[in-house]
N, C-alpha and C positions, 0 to 999 in steps of 0.2 A: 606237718600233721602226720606224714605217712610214718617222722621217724618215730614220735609219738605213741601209735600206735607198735612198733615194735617195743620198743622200751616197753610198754602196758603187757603185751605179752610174754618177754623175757621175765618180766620181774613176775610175774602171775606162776610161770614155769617153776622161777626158782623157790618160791612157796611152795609151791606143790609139792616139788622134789622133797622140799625140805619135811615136809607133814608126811608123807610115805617113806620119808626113812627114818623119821621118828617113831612108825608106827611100829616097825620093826622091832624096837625096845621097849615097847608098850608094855607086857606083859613080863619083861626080863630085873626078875627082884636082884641078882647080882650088879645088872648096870644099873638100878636106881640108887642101889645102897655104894656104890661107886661114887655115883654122882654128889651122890647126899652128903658126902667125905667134907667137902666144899660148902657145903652149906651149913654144916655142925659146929665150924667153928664159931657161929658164931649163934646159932638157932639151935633148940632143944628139940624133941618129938615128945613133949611132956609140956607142962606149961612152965618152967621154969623157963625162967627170962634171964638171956645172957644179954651181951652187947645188941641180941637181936629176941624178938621176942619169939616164946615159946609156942610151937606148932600144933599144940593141942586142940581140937573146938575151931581149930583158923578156919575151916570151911564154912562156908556161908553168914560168917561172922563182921559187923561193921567194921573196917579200919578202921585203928588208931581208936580201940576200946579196951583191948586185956587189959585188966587190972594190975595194975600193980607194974607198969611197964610207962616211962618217957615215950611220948610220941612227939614229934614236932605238930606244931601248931597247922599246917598243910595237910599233912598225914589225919590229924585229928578230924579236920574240917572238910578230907577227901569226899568224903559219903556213897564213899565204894563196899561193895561186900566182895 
């Protein structure tokens, strides 16, 4: 039980750590468009759909509804926004 509880609080730490050093990039548009490097090969910031669909309107938006874009039967049937 006792080790239990350490493990719940290590791993609680290492979130945290991890959310206050994200924060740090929060507002930094050089490391997002860094990051975003990564993610363009296969996602647009427009709605054109590559191998992955386009980023446009994706906020608040059903999974697995852009038009005009394959989704697996999963993804369709997630009922996530």
């Amino acid at each position: 039980m006792k080790n239990t509880r350490k493990i719940r609080t290590f791993a609680t730490a290492l979130v945290f750590a991890g959310l206050v050093a994200s924060v740090g990039h929060a507002q930094d548009a050089e490391h997002g468009k860094s990051v975003f490097k990564a993610c363009s090969v296969c996602h647009s910031t427009d709605k054109t759909n590559r191998v992955g669909v386009g980023l446009e309107g994706i906020v608040g938006r059903l999974a697995g509804t852009s038009p005009g874009f394959r989704y697996s039967k999963a993804m369709k049937d997630a009922g996530m926004i």
